[in-house]
Backbone bond lengths (Angstrom), bond angles and torsions (degrees), N, CA, C in turn:
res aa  C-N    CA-C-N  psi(-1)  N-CA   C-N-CA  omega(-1)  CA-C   N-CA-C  phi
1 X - - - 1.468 - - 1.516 109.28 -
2 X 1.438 111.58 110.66 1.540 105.03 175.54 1.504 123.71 -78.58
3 X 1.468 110.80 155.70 1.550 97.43 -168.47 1.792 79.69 -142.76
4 X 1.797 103.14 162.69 1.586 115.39 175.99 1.353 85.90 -127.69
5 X 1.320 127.36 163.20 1.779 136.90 150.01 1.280 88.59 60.73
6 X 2.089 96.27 -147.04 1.375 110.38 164.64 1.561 129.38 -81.18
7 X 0.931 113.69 40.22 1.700 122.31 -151.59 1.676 100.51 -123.31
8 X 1.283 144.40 121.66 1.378 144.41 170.33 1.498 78.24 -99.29
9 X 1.646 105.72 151.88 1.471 122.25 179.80 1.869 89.42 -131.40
10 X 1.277 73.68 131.67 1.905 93.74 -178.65 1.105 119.83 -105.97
11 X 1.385 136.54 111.65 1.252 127.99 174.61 1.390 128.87 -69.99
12 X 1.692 131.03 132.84 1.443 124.70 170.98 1.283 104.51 -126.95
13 X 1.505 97.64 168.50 1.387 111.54 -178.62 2.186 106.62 -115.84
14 X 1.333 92.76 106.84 1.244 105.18 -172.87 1.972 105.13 -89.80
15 X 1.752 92.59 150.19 1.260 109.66 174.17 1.463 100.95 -101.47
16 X 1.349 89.86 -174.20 1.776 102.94 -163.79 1.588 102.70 -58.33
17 X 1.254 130.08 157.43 1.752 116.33 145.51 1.727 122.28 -28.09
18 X 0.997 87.18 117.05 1.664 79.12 -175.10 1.205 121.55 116.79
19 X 1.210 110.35 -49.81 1.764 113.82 -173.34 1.769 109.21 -113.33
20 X 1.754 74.84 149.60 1.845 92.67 -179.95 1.220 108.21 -148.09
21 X 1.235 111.57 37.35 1.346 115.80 168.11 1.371 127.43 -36.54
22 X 1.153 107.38 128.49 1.762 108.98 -152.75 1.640 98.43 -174.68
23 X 1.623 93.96 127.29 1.983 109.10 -176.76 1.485 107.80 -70.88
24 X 1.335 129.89 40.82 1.498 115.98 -169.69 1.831 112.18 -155.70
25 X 0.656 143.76 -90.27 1.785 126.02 -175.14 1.847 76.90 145.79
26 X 1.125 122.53 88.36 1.768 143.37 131.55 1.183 121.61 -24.34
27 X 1.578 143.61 122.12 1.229 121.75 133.14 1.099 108.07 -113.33
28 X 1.591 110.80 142.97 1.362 109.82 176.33 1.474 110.37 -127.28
29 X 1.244 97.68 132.06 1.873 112.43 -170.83 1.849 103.83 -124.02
30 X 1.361 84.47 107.23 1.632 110.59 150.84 1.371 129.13 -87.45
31 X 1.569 102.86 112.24 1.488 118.00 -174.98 1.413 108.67 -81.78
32 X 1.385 142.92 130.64 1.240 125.54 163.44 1.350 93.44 -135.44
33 X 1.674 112.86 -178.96 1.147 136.99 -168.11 1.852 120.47 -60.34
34 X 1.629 99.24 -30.44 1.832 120.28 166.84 0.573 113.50 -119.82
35 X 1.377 144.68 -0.76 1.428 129.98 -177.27 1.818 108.09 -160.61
36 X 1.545 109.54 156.93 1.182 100.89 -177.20 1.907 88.98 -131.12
37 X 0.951 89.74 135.33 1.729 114.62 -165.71 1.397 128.89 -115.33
38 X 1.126 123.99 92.69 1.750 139.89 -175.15 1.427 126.69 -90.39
39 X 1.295 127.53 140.82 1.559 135.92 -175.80 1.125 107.80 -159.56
40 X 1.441 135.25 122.69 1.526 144.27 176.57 1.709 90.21 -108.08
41 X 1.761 94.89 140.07 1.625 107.10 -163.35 2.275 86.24 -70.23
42 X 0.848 100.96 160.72 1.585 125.61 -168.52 1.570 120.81 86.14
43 X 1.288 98.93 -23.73 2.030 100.90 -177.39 1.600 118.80 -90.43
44 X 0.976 122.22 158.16 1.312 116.50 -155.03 2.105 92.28 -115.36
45 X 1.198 116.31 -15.40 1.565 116.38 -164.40 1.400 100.07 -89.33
46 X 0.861 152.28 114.57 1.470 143.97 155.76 1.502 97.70 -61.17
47 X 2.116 110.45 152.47 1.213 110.78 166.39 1.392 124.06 -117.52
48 X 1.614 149.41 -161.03 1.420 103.47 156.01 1.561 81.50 -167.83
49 X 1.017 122.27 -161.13 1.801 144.46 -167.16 1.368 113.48 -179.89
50 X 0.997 103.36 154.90 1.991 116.41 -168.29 1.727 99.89 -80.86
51 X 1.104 110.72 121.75 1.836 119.08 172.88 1.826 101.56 -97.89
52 X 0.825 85.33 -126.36 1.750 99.05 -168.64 1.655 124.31 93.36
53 X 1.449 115.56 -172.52 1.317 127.26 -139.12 1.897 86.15 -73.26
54 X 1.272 128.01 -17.00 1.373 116.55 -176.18 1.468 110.73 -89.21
55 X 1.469 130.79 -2.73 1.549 119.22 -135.30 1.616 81.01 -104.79
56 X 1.361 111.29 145.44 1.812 117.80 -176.41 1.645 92.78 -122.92
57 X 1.134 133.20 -169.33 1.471 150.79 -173.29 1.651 111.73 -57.38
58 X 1.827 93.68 -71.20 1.230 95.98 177.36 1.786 131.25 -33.93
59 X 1.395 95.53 -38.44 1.818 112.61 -142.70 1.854 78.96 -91.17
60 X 1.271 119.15 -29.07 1.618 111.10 169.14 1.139 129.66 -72.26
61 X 1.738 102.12 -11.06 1.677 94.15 -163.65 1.699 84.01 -101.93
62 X 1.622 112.42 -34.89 1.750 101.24 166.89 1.227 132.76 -48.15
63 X 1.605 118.24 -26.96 1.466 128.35 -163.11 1.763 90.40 -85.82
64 X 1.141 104.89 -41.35 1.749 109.81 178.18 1.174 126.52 -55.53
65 X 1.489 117.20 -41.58 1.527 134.64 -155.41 1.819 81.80 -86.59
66 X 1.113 109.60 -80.64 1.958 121.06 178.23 1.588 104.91 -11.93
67 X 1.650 90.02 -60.42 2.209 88.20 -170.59 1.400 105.46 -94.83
68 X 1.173 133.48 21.72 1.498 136.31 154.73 1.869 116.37 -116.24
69 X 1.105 104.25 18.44 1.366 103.02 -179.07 1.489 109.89 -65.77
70 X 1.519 119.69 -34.72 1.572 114.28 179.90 1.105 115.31 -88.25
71 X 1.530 113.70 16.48 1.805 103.87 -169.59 1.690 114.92 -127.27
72 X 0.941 132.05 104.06 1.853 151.12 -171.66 1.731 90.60 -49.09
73 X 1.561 98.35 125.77 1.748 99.02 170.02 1.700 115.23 -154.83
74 X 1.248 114.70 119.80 1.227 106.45 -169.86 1.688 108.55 -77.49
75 X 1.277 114.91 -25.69 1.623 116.27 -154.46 1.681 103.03 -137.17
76 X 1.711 132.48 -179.36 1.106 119.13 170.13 0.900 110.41 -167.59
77 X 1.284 132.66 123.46 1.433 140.71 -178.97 1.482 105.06 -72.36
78 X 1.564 130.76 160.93 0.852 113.16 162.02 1.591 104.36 -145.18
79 X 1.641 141.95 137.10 1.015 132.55 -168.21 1.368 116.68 -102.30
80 X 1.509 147.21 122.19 1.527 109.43 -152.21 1.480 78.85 -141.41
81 X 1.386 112.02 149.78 1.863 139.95 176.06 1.593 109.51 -53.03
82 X 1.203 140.88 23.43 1.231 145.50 153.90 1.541 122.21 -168.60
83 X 1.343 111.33 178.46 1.570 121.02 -165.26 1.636 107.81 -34.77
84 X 1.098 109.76 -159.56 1.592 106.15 -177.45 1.404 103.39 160.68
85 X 1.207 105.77 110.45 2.174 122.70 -178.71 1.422 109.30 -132.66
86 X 1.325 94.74 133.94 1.948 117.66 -179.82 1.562 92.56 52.80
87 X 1.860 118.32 65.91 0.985 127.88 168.65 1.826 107.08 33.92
88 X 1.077 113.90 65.43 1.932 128.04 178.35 1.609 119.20 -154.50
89 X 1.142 96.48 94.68 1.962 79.72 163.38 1.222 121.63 -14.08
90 X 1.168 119.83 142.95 1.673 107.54 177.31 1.742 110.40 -135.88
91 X 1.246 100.48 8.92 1.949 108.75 -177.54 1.478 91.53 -157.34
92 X 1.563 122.29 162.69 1.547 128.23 -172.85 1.533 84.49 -97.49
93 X 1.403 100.87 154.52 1.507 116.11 175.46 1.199 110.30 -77.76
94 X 1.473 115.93 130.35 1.665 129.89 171.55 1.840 108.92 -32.72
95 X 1.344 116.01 -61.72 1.486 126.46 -167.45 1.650 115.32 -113.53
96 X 1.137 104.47 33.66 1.301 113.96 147.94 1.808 121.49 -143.39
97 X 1.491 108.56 172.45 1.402 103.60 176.99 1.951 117.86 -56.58
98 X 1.809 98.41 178.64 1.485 73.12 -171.66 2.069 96.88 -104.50
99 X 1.544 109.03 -160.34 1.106 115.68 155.79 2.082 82.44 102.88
100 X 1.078 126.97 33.50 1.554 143.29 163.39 2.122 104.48 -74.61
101 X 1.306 95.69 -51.72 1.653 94.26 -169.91 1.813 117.71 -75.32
102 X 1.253 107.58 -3.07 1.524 106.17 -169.22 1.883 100.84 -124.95
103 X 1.157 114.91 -18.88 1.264 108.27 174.72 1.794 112.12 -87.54
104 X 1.809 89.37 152.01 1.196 111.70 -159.09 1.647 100.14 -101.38
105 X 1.661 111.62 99.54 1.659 113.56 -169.26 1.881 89.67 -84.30
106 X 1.017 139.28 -35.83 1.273 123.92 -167.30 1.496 114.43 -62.98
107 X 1.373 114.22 -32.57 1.429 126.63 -175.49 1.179 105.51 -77.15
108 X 1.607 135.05 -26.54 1.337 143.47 177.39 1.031 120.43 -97.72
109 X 1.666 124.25 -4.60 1.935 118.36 174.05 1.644 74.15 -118.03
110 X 1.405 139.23 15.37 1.303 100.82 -167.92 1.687 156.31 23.89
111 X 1.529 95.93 35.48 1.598 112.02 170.79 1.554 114.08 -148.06
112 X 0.693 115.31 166.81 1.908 120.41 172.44 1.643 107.68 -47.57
113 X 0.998 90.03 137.07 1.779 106.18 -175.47 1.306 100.75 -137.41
114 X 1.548 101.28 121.47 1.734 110.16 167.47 1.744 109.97 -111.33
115 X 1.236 103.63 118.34 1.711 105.53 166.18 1.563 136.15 -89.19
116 X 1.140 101.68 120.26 1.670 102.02 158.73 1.495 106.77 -146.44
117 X 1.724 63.65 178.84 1.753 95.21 -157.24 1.837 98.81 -70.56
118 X 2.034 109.80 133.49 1.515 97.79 -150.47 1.678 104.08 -59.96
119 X 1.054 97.16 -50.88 2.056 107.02 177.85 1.488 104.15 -44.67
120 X 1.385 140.51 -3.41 1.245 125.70 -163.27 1.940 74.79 -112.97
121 X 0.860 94.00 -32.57 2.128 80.99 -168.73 1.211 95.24 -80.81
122 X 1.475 143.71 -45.93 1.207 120.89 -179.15 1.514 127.41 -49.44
123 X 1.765 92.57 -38.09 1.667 94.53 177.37 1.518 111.98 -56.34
124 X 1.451 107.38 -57.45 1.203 130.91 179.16 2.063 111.75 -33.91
125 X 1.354 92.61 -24.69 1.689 91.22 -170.85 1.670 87.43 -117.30
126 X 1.139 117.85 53.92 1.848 113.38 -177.96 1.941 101.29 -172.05
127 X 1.662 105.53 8.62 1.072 98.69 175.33 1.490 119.68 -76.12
128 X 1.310 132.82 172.53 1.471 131.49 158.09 1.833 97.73 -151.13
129 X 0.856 84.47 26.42 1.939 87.70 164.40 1.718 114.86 87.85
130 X 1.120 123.85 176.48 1.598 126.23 -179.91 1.720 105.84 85.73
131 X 1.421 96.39 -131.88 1.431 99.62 -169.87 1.600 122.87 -116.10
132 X 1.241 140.06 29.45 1.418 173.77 -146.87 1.812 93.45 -41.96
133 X 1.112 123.63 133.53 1.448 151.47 139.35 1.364 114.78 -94.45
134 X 1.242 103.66 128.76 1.847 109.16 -178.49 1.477 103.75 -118.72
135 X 1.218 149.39 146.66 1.049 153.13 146.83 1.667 133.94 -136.74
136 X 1.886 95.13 80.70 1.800 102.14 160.69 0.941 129.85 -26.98
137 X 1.318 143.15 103.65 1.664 147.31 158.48 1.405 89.18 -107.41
138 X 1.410 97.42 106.43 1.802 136.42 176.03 1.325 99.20 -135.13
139 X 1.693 111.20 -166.01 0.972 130.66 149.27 1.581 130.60 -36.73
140 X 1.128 110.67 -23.95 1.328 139.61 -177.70 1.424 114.38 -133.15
141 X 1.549 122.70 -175.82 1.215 145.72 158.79 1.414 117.64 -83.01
142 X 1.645 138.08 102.47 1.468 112.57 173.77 1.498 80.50 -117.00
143 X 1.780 97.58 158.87 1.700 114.18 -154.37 1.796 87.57 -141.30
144 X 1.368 125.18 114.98 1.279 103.64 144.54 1.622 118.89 -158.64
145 X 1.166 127.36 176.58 1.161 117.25 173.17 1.801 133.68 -124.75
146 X 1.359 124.90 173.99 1.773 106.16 -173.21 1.730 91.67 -139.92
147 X 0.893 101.63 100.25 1.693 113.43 170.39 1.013 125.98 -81.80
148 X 1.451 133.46 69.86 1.686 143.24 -166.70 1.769 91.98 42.73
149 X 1.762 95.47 91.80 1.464 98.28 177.47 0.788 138.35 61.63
150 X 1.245 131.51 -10.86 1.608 140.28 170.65 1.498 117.78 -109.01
151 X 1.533 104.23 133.65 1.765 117.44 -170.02 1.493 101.33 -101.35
152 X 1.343 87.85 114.46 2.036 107.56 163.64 1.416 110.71 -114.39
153 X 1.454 113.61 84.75 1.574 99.37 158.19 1.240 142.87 -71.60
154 X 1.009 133.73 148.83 1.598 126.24 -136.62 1.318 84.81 -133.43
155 X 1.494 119.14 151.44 1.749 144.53 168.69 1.469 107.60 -107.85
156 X 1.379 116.48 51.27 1.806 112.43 175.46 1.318 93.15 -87.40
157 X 1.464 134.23 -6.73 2.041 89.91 -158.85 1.758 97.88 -99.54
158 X 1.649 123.56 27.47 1.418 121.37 137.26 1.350 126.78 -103.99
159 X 1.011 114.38 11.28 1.464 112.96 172.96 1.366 109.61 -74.53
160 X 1.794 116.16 177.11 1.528 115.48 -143.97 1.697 85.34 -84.34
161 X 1.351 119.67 157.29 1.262 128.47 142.85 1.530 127.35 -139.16
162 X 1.033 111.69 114.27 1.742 105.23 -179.97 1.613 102.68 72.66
163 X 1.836 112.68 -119.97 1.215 115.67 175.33 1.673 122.54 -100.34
164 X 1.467 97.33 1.77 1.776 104.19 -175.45 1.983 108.01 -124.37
165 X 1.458 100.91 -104.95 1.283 116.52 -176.44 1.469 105.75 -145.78
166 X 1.528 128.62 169.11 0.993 111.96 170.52 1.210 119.04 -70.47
167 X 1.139 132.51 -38.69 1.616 133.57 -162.25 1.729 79.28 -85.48
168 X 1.514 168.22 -42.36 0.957 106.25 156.11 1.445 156.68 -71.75
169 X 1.149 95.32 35.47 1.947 93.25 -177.83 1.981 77.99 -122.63
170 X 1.190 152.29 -54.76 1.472 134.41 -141.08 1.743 101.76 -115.20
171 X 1.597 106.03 -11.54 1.777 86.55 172.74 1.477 101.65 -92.84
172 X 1.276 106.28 -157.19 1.453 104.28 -169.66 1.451 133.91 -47.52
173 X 1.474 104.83 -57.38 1.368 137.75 169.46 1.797 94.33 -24.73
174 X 1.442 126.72 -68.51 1.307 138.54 -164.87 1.501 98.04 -76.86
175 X 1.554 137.71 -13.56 1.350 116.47 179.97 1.573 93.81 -103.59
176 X 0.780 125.18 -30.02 1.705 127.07 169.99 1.767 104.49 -44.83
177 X 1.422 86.83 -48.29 1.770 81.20 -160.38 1.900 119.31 -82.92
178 X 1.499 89.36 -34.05 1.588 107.01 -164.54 1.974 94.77 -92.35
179 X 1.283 126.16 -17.62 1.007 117.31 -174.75 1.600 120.56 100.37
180 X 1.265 130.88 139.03 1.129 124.32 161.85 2.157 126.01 -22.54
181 X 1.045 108.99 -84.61 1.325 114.20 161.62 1.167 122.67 -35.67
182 X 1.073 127.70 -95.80 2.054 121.09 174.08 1.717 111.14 -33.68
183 X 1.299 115.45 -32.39 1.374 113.46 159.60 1.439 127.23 -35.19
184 X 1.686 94.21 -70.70 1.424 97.97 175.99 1.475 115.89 -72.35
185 X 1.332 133.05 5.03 1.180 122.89 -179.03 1.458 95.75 -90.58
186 X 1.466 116.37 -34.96 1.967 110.73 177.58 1.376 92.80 -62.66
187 X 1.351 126.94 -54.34 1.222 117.82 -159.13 1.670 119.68 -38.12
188 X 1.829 106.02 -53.22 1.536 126.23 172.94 1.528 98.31 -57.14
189 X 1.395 144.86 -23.53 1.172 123.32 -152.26 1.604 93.44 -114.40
190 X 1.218 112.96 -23.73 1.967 92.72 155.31 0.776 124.35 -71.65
191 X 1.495 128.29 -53.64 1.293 121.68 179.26 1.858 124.02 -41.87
192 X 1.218 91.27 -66.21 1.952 89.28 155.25 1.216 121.26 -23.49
193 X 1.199 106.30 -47.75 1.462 108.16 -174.92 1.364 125.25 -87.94
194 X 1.349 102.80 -15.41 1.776 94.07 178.42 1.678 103.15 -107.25
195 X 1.361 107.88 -6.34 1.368 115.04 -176.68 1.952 95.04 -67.94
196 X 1.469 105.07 -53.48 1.472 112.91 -169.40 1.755 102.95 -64.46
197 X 1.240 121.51 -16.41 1.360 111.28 -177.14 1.354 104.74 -120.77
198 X 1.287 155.70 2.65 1.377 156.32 151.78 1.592 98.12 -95.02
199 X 0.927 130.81 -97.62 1.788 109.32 178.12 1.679 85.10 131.88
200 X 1.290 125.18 49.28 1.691 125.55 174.57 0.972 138.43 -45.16
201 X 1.089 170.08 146.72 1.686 163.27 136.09 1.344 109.54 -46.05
202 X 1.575 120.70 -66.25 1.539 131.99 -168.66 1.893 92.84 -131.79
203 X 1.139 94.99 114.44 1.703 93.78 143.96 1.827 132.34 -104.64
204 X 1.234 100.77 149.02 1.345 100.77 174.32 1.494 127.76 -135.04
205 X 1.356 109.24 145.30 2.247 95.48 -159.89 1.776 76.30 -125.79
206 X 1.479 91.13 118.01 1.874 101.21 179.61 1.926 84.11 -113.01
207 X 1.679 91.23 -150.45 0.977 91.90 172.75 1.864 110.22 98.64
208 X 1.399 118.09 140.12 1.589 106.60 173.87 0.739 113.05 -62.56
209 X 1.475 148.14 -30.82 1.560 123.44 -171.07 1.768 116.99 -119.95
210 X 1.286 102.01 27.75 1.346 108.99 166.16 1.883 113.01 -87.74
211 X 1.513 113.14 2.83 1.470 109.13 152.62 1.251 121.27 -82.45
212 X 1.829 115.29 0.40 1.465 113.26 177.48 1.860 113.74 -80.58
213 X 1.243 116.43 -4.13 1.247 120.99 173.50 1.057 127.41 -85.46
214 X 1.444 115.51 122.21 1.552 128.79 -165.39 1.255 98.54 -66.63
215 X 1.249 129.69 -63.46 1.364 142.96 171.60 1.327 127.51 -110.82
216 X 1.665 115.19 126.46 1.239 108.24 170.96 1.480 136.81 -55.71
217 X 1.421 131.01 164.32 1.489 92.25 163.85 1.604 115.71 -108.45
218 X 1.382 122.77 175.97 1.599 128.40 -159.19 1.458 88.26 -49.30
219 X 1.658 105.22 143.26 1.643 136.86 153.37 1.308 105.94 64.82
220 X 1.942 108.18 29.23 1.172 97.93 169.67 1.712 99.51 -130.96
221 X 1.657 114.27 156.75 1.685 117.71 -173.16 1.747 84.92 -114.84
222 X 1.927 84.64 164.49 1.702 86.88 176.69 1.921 102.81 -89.30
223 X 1.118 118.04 163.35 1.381 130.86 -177.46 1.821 98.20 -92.66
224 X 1.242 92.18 -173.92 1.632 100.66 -164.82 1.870 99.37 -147.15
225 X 1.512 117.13 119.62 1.362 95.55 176.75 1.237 121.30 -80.55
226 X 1.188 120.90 -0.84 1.274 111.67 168.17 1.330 128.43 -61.07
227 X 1.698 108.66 -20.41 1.472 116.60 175.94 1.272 111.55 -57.45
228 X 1.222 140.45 -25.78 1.297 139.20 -168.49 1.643 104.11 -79.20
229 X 1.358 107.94 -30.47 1.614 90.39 176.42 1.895 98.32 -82.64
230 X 1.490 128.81 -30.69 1.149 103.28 174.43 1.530 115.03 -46.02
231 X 1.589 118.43 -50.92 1.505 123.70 -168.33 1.448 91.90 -45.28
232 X 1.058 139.72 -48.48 1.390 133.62 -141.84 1.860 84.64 -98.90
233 X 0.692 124.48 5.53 1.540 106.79 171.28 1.659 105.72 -104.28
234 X 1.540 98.40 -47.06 1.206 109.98 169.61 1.538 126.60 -39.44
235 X 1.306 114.04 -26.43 1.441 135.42 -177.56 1.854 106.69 -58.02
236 X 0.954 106.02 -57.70 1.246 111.42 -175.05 1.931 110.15 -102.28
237 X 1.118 108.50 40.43 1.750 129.08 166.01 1.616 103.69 -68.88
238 X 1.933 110.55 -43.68 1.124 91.58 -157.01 1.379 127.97 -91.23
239 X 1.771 111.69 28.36 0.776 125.76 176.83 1.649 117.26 -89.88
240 X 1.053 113.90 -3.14 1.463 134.88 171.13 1.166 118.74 -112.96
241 X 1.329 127.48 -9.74 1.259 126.41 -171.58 1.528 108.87 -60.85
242 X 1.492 117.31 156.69 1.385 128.89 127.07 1.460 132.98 -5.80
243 X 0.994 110.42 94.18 1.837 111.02 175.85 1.901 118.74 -39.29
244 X 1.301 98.75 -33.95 1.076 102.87 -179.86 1.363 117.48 -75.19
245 X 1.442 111.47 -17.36 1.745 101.59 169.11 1.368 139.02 -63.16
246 X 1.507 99.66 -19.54 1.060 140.88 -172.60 2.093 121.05 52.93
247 X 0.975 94.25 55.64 1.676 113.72 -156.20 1.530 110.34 -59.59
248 X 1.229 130.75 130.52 1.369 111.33 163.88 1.453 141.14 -52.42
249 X 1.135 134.89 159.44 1.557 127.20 -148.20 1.169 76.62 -104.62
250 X 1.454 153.82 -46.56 1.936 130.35 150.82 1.075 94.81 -119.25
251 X 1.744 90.41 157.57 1.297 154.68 -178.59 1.557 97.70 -99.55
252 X 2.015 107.65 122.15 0.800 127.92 156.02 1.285 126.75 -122.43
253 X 1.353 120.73 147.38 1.518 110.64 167.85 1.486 117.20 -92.52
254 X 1.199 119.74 -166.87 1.389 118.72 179.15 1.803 136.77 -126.18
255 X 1.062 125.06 162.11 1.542 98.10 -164.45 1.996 82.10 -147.52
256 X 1.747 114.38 -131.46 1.085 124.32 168.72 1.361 108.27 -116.47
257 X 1.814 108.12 122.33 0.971 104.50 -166.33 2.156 122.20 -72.82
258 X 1.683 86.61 -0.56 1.632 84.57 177.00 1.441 109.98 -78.32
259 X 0.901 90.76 -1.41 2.434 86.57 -168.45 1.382 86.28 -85.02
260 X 1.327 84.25 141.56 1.196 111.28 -175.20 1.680 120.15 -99.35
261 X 1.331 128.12 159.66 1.138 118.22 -163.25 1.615 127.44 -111.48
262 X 1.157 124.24 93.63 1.115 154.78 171.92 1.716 120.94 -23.14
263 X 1.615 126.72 108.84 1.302 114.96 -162.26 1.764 119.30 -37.07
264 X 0.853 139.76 155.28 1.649 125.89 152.88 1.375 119.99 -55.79
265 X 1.340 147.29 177.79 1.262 143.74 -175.88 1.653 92.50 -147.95
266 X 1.176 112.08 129.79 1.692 118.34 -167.33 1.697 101.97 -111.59
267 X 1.585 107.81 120.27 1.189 108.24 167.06 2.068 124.57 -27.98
């Protein structure tokens, strides 16, 4: 498994756009900063519930269990607001409560749980191959990238910008404050900027409030959130895959590999 920096790069074996053909019934739950967001692979409705700065483990896996009560699932992706190593949170999420890195979600949905990082599944469900830039405009910053098949999620939206970080001037915090308009002008002026220093194939600006842009900027398409429940279906593809892909028997995502790992905490 090759790795650069702090980043392990994981190899998958992707199906066409579109397909995730897979012997098992998916749910895939996207956590974000307002909302917590559900899709079991065959249904076409996504469901969701209000998260925010109070919501802790428990109160997610209740909000989950409640709006999935009518829906059959063997397995579950799960997409979560920061890094993520040997399938585990590995830092508490900025915009939600804490106590994310020590609780035990497999013991509490009682089925297999695969984690990644949420911006890495959206990308992941918005790829079409080459060299992919993703950029979440949520509540936050999610940053990641797909290098002929391989997922690097990236931690840019704290890095320096101007007088703060980026994700404060283009996630919420910065459209609240600076206004719609000057928003999108930070918005154009990262992208520039990471376009000129990552060197992309396809970019894509998903995310809820990347429908607030009048205009995209050059060599970039808008994202779709629904891709994130593909990513999360996509997650468990490689259990069907082709022999010849030669796929790993798990799928991990990635976080920093110095953090260290924190006991579990058992319901």
């Amino acid at each position: 498994m090759a790795t650069r920096g702090h980043h392990t790069k994981v190899p998958l074996w992707f199906a066409t756009p579109g397909d995730y053909s897979v012997d098992m019934n998916v749910l895939a739950i996207d956590i974000g900063g307002t909302h917590v967001k559900i899709l079991v692979s065959g249904e076409k409705e996504a469901r969701k519930f209000p998260s925010g700065p109070t919501m802790t483990p428990p109160m997610m896996i209740a909000g989950v269990k409640q709006l999935a009560a009518d829906w059959k699932f063997e397995v579950i992706s799960l997409g979560y607001p920061g890094p993520v190593l040997h399938n585990r949170p590995v830092t508490e999420p900025h915009n939600l409560a804490k106590g994310w890195t020590t609780f035990d979600f497999q013991r509490a949905f009682k089925r297999p749980v695969k984690f990644m990082n949420d911006a890495a599944m959206q990308a992941l469900g918005s790829y079409r191959g080459g060299k992919l830039l993703f950029l979440g405009l949520g509540t936050g910053l999610g940053t990641t990238m797909i290098v002929d098949g391989i997922v690097e999620p990236m931690e840019l939206a704290h890095l320096p910008y101007k007088k703060a970080t980026y994700e404060d001037y283009i996630g919420l915090r910065g459209l609240k404050k600076y206004g719609d308009e000057k928003w999108r002008k930070h918005v154009a002026d990262v992208v520039e900027q990471l376009i000129a220093a990552l060197e992309p194939d396809d970019i894509v600006l998903g995310g809820g409030n990347a429908k607030l842009l009048k205009k995209l900027p050059k060599g970039c398409r808008a994202g779709d959130n629904a891709n994130a429940f593909l990513g999360g279906f996509r997650l468990w593809t490689e259990e069907s895959a082709p022999k010849k892909f030669h796929v790993p028997s798990r799928l991990r995502a990635v976080g920093n590999r110095r953090a260290r790992r924190a006991p579990i905490r058992k319901l």
